[in-house]
mmCIF file of the N, C-alpha and C atoms, coordinates in Angstrom:
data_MODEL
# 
_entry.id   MODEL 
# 
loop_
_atom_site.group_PDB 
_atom_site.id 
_atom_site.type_symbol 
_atom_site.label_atom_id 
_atom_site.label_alt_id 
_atom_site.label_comp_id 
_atom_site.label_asym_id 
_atom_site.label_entity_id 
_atom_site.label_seq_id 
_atom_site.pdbx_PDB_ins_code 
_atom_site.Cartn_x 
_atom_site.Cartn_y 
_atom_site.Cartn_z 
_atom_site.occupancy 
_atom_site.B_iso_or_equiv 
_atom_site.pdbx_formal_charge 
_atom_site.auth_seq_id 
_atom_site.auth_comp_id 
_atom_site.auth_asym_id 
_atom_site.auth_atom_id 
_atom_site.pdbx_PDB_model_num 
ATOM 1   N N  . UNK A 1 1  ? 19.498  56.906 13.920 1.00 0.00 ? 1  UNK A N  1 
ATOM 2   C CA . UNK A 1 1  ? 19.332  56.753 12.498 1.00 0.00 ? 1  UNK A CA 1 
ATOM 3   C C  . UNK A 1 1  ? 18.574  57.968 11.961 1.00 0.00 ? 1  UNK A C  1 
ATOM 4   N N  . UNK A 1 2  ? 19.086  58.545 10.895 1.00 0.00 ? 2  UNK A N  1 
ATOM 5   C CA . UNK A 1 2  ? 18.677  59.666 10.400 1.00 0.00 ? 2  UNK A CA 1 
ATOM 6   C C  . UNK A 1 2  ? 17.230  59.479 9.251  1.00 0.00 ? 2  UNK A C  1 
ATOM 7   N N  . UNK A 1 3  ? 16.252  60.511 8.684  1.00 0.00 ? 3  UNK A N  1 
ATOM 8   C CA . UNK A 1 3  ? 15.818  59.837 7.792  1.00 0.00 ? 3  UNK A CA 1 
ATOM 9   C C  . UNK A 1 3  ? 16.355  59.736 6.058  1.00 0.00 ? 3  UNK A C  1 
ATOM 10  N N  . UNK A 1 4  ? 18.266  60.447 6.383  1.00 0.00 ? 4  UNK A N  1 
ATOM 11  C CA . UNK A 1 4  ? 17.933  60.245 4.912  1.00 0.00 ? 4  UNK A CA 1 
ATOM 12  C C  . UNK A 1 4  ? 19.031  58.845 4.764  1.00 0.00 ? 4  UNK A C  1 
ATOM 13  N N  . UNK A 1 5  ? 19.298  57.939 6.126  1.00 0.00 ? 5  UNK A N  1 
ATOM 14  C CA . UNK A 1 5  ? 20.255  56.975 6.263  1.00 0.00 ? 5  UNK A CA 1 
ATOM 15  C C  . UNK A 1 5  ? 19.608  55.309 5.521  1.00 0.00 ? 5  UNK A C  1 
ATOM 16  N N  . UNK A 1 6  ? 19.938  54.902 5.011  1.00 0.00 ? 6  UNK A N  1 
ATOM 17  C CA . UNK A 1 6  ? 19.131  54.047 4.316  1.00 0.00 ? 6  UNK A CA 1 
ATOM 18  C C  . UNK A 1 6  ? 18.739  53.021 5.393  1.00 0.00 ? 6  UNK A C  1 
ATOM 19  N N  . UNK A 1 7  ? 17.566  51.814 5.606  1.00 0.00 ? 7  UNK A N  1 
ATOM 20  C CA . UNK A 1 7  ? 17.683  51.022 6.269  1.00 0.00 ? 7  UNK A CA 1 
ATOM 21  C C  . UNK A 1 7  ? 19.081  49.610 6.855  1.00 0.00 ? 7  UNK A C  1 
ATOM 22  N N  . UNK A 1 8  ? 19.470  49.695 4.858  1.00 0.00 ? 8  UNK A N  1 
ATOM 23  C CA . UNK A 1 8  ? 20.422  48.589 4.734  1.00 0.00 ? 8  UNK A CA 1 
ATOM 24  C C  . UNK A 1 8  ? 20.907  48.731 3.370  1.00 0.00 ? 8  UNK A C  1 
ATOM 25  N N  . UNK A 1 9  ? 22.291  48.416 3.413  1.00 0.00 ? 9  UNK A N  1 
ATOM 26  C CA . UNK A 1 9  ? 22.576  48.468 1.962  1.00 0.00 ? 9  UNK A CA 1 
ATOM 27  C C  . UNK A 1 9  ? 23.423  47.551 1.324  1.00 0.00 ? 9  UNK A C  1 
ATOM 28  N N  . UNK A 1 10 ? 23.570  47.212 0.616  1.00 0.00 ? 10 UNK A N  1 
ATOM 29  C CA . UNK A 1 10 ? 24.721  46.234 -0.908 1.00 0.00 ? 10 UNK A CA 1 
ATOM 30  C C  . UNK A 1 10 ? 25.965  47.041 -0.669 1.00 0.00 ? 10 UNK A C  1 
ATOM 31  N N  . UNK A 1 11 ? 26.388  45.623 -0.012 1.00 0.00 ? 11 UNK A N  1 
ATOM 32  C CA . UNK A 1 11 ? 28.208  46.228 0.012  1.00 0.00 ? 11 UNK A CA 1 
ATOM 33  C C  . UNK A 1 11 ? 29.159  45.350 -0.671 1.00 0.00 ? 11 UNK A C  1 
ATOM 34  N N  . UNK A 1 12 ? 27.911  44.758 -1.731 1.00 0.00 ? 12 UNK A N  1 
ATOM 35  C CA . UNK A 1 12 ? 29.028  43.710 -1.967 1.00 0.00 ? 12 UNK A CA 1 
ATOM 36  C C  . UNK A 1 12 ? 28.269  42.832 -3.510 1.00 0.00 ? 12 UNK A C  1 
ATOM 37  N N  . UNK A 1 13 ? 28.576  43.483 -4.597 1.00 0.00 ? 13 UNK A N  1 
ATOM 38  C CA . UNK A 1 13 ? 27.431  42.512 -6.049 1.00 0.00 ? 13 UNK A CA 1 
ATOM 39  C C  . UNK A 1 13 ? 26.858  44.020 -6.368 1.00 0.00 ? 13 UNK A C  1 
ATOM 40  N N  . UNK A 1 14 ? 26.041  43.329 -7.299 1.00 0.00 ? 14 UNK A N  1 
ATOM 41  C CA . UNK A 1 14 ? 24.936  44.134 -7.885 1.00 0.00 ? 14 UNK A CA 1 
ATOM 42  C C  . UNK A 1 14 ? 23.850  43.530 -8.399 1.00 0.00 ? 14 UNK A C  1 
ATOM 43  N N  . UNK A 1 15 ? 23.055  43.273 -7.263 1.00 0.00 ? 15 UNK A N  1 
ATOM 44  C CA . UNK A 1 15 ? 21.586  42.357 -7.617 1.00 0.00 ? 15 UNK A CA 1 
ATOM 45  C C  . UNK A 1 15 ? 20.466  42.900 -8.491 1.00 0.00 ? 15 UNK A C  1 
ATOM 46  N N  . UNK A 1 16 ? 19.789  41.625 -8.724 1.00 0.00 ? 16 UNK A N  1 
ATOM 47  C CA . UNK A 1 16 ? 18.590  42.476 -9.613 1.00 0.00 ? 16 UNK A CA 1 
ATOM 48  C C  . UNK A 1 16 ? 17.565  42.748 -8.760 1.00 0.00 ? 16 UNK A C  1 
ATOM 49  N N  . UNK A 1 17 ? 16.583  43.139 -9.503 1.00 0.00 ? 17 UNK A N  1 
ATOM 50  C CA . UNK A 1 17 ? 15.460  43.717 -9.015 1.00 0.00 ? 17 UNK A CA 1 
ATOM 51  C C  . UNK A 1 17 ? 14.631  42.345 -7.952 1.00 0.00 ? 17 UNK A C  1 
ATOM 52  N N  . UNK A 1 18 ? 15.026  41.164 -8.983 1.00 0.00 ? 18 UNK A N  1 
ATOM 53  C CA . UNK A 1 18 ? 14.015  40.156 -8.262 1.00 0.00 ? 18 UNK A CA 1 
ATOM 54  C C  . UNK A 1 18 ? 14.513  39.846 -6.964 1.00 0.00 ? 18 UNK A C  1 
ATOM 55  N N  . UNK A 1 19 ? 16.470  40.050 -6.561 1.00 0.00 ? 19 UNK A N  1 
ATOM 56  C CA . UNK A 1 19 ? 16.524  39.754 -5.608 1.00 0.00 ? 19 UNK A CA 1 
ATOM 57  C C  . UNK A 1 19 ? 16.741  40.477 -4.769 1.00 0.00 ? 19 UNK A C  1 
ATOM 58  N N  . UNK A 1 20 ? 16.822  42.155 -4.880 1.00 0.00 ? 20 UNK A N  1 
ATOM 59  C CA . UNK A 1 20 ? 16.311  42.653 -4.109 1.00 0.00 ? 20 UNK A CA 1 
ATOM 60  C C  . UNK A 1 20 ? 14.837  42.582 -3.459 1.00 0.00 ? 20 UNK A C  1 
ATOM 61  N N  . UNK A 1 21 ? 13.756  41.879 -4.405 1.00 0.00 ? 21 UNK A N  1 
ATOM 62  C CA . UNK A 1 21 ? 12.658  41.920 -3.651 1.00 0.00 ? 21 UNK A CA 1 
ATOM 63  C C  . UNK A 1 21 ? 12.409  40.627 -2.646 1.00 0.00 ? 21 UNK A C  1 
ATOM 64  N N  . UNK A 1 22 ? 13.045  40.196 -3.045 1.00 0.00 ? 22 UNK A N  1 
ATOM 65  C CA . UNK A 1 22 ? 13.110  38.611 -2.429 1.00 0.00 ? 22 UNK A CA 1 
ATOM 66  C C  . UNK A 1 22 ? 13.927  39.055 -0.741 1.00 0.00 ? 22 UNK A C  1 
ATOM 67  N N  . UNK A 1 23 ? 14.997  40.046 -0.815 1.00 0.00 ? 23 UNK A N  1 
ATOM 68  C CA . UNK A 1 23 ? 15.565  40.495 0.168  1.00 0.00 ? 23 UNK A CA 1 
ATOM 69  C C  . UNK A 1 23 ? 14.393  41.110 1.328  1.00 0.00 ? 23 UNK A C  1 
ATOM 70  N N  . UNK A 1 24 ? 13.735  41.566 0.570  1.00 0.00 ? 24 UNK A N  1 
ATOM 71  C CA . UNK A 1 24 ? 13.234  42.827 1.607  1.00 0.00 ? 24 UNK A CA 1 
ATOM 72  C C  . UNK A 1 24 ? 12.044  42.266 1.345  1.00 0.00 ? 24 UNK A C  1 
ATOM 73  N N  . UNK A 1 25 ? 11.445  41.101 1.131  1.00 0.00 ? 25 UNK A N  1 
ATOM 74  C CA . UNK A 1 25 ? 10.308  40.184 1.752  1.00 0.00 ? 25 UNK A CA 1 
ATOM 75  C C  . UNK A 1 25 ? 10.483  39.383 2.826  1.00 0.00 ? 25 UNK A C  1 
ATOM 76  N N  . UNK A 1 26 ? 12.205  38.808 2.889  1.00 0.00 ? 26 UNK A N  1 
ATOM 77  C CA . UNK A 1 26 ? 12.591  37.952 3.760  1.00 0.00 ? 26 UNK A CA 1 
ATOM 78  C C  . UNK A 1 26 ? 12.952  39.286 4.883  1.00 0.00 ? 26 UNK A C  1 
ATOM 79  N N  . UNK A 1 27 ? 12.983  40.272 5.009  1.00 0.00 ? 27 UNK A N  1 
ATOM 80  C CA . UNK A 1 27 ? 13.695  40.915 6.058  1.00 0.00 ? 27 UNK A CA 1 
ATOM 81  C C  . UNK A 1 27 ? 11.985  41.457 7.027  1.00 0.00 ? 27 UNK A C  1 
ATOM 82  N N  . UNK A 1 28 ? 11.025  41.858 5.717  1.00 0.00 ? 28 UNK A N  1 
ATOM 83  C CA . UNK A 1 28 ? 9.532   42.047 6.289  1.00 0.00 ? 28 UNK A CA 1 
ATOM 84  C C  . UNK A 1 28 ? 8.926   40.887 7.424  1.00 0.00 ? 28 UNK A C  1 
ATOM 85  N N  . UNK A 1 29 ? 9.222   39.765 6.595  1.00 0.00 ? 29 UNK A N  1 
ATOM 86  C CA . UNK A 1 29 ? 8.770   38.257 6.830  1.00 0.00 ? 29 UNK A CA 1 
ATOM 87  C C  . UNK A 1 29 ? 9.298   38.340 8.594  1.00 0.00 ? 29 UNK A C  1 
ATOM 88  N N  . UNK A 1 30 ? 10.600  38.552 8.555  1.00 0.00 ? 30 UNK A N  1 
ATOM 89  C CA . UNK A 1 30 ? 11.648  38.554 9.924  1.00 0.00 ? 30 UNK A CA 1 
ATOM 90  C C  . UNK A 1 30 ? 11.259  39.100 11.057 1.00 0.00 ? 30 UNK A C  1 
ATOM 91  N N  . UNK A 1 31 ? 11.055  40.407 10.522 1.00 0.00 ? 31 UNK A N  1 
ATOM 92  C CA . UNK A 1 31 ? 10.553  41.899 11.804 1.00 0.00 ? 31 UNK A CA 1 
ATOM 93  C C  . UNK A 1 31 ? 9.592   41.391 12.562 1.00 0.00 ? 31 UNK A C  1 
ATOM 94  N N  . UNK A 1 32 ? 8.354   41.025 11.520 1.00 0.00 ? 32 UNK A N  1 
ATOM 95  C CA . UNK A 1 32 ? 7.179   40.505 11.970 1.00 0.00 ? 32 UNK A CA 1 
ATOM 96  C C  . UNK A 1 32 ? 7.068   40.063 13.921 1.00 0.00 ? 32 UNK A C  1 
ATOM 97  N N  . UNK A 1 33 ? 5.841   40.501 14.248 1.00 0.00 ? 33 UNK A N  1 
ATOM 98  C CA . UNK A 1 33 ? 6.228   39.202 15.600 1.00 0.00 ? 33 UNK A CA 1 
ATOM 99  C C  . UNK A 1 33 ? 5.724   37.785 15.429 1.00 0.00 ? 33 UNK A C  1 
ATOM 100 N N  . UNK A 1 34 ? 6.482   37.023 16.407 1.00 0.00 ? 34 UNK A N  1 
ATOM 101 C CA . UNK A 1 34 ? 5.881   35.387 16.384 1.00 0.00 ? 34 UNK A CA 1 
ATOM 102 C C  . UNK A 1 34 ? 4.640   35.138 16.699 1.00 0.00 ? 34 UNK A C  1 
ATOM 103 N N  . UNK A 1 35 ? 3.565   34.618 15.893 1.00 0.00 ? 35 UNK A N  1 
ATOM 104 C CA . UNK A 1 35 ? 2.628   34.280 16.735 1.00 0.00 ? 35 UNK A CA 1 
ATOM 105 C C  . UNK A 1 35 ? 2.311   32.921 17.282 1.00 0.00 ? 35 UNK A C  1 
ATOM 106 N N  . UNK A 1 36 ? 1.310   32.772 18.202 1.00 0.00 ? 36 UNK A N  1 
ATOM 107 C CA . UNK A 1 36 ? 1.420   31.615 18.995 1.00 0.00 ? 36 UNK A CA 1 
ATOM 108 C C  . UNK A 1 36 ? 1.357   30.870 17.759 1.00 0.00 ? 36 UNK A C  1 
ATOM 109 N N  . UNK A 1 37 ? 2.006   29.434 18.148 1.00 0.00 ? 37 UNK A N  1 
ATOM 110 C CA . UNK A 1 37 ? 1.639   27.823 17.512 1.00 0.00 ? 37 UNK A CA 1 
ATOM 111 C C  . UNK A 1 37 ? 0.279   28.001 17.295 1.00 0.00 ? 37 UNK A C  1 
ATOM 112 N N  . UNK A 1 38 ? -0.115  27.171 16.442 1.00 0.00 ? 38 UNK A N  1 
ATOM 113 C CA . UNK A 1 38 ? -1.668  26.516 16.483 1.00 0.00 ? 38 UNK A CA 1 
ATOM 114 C C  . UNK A 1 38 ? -1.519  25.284 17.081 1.00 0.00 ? 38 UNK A C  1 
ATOM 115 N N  . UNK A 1 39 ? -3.200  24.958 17.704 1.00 0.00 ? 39 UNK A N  1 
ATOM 116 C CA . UNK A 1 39 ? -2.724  23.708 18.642 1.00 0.00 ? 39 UNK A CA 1 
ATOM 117 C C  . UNK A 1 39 ? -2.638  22.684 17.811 1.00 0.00 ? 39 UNK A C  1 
ATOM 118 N N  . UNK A 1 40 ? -2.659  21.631 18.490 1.00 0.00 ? 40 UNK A N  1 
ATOM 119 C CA . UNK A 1 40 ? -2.396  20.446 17.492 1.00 0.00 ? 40 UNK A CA 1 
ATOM 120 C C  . UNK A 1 40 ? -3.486  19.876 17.084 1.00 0.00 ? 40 UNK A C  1 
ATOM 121 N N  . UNK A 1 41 ? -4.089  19.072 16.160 1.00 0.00 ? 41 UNK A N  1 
ATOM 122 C CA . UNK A 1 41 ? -5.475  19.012 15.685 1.00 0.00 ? 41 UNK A CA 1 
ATOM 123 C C  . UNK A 1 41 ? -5.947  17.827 16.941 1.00 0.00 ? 41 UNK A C  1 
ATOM 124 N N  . UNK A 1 42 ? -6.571  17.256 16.669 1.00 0.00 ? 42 UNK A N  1 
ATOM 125 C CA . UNK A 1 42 ? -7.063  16.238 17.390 1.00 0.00 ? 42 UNK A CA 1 
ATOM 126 C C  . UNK A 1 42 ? -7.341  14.919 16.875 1.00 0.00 ? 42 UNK A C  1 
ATOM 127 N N  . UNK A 1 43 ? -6.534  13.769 17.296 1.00 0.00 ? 43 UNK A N  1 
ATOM 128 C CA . UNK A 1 43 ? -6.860  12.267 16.176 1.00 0.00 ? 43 UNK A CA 1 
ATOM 129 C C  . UNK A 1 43 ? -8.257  12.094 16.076 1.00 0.00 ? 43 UNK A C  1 
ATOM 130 N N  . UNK A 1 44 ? -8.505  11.579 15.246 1.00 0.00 ? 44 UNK A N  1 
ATOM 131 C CA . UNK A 1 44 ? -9.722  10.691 15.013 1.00 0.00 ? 44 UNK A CA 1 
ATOM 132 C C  . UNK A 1 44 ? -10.076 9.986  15.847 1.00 0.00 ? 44 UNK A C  1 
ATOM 133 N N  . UNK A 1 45 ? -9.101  9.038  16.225 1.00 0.00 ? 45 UNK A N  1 
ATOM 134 C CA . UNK A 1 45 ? -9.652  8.068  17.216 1.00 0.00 ? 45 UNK A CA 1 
ATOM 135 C C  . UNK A 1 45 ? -9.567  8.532  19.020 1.00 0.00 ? 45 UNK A C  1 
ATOM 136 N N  . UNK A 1 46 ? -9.102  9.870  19.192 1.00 0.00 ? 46 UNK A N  1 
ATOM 137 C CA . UNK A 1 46 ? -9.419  10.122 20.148 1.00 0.00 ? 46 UNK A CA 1 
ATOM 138 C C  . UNK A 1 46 ? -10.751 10.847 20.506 1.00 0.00 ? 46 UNK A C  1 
ATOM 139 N N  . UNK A 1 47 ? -11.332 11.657 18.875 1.00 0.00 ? 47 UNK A N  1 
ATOM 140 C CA . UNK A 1 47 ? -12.505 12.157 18.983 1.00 0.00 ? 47 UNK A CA 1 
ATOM 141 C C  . UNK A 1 47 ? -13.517 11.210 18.872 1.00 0.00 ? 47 UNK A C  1 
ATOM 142 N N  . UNK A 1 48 ? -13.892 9.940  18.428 1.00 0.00 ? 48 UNK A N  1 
ATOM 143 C CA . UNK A 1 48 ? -14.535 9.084  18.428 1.00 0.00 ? 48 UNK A CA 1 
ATOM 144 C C  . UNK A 1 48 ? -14.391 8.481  19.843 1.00 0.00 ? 48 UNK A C  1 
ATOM 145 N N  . UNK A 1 49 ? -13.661 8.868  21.092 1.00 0.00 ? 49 UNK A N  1 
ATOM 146 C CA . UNK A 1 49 ? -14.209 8.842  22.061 1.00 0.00 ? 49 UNK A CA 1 
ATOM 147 C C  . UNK A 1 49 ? -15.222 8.691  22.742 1.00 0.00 ? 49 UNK A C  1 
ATOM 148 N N  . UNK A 1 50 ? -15.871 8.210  23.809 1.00 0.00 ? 50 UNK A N  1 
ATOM 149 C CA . UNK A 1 50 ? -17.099 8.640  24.702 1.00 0.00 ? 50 UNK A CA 1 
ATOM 150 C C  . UNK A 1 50 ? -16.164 9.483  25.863 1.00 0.00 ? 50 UNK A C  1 
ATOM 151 N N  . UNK A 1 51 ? -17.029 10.744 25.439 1.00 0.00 ? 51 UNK A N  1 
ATOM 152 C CA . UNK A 1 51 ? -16.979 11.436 26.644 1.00 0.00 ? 51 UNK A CA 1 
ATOM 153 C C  . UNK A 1 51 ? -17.139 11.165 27.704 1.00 0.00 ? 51 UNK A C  1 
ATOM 154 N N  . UNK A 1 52 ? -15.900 11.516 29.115 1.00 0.00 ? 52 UNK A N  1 
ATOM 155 C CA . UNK A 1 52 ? -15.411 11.428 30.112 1.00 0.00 ? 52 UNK A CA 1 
ATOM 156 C C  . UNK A 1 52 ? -16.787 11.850 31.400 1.00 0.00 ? 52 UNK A C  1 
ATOM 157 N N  . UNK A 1 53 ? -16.722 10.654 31.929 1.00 0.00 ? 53 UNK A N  1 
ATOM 158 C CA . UNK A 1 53 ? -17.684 11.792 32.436 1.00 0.00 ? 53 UNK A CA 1 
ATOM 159 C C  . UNK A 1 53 ? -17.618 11.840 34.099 1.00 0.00 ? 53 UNK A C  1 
ATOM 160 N N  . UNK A 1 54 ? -17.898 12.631 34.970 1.00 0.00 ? 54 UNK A N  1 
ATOM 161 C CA . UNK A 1 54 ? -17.402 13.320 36.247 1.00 0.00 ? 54 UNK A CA 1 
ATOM 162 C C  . UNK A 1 54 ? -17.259 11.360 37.026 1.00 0.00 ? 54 UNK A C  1 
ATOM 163 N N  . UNK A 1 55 ? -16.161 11.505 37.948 1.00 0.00 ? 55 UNK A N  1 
ATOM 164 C CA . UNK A 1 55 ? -16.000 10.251 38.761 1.00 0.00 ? 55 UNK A CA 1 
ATOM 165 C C  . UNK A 1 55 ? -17.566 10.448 39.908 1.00 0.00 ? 55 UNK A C  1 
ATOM 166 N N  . UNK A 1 56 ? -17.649 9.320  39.814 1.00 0.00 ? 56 UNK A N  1 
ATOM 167 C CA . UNK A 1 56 ? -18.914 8.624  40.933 1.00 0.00 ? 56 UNK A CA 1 
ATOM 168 C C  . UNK A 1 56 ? -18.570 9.204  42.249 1.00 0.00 ? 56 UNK A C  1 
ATOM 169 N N  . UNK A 1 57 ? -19.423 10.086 42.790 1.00 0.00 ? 57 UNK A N  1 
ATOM 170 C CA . UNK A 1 57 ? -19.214 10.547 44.327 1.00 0.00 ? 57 UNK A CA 1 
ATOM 171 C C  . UNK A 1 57 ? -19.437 9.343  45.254 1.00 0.00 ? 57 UNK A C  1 
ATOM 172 N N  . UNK A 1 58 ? -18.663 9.225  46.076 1.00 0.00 ? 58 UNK A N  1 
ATOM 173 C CA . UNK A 1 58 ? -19.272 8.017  47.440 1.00 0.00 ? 58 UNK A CA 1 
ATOM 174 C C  . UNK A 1 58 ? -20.692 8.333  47.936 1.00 0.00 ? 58 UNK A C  1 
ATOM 175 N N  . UNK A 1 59 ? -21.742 7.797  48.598 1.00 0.00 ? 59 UNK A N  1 
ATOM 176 C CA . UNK A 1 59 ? -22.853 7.724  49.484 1.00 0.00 ? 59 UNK A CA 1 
ATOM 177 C C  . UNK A 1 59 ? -23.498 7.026  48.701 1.00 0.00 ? 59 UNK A C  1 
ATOM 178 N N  . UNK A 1 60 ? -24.799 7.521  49.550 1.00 0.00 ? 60 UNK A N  1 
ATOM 179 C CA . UNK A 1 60 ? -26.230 6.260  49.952 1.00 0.00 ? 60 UNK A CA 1 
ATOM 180 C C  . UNK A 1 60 ? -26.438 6.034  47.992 1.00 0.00 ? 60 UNK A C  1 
ATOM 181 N N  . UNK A 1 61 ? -26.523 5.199  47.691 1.00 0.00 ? 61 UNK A N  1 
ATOM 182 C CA . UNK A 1 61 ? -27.128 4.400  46.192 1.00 0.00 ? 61 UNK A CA 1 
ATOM 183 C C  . UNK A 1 61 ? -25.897 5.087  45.357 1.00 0.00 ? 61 UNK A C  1 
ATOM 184 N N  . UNK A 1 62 ? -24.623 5.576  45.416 1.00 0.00 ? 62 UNK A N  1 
ATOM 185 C CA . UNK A 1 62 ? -23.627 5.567  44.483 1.00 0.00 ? 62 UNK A CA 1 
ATOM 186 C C  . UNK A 1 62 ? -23.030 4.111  43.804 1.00 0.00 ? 62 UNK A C  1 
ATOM 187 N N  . UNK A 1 63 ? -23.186 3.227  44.142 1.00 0.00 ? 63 UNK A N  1 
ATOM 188 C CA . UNK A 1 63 ? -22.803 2.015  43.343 1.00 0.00 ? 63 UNK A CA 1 
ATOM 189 C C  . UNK A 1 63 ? -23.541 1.948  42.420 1.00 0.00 ? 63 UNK A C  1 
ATOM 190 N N  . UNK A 1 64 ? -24.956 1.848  42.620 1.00 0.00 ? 64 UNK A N  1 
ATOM 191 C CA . UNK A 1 64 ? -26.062 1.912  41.695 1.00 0.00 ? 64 UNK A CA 1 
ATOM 192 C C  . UNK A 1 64 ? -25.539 2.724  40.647 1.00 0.00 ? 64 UNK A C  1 
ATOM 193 N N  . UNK A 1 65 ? -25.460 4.166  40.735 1.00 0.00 ? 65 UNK A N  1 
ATOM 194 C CA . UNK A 1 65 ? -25.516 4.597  39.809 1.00 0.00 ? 65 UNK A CA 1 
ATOM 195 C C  . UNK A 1 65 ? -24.107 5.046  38.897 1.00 0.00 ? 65 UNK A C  1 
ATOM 196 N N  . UNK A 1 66 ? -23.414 4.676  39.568 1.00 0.00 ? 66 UNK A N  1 
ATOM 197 C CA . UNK A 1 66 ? -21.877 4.576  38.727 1.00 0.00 ? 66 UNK A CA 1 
ATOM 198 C C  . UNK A 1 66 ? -22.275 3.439  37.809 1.00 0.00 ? 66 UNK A C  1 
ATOM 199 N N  . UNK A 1 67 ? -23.202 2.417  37.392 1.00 0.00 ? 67 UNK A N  1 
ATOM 200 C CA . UNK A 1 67 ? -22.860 1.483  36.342 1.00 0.00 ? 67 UNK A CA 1 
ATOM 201 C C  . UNK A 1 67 ? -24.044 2.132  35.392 1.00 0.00 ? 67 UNK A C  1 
ATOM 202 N N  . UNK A 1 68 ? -24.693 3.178  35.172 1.00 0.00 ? 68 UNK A N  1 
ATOM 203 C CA . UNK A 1 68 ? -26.053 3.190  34.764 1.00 0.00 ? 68 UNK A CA 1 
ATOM 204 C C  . UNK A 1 68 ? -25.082 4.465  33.856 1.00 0.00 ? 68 UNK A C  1 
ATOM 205 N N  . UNK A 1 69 ? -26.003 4.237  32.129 1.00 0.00 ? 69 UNK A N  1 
ATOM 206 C CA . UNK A 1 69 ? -25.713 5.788  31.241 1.00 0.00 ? 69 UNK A CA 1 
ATOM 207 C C  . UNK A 1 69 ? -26.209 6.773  31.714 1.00 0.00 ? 69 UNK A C  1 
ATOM 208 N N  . UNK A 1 70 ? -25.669 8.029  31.468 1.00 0.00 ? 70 UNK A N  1 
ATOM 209 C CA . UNK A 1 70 ? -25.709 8.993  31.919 1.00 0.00 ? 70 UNK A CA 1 
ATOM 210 C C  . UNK A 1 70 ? -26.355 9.927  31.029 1.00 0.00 ? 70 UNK A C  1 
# 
């Protein structure tokens, strides 16, 4: 591509100004790269949760203290 070759051109009408700009917002919009998703938010009722908390190791007084807050 040369620089005096146009990017793209009307082969077909004679648009106005507005939709040429409308063209070459949607073609800007296009080029662009994708960026990641955003994650997904988080429910309510999963954040009103109690936090998870590490499983009870086996040995000496672990029963005990698997029923006790942490």
């Amino acid at each position: 591509m040369s620089a005096e070759e146009p990017l793209f051109r009307i082969v077909r009408g004679v648009p106005t100004a507005e939709e040429l700009a409308a063209l070459v917002g949607v073609i800007a919009t296009r080029s662009r790269p994708v960026a990641a998703p955003a994650p997904a938010p988080t429910s309510l009722w999963s954040r009103s949760a109690r936090p998870t908390a590490a499983a009870p190791t086996a040995g000496r007084g672990a029963w005990r203290a698997s029923g006790l807050p942490r």
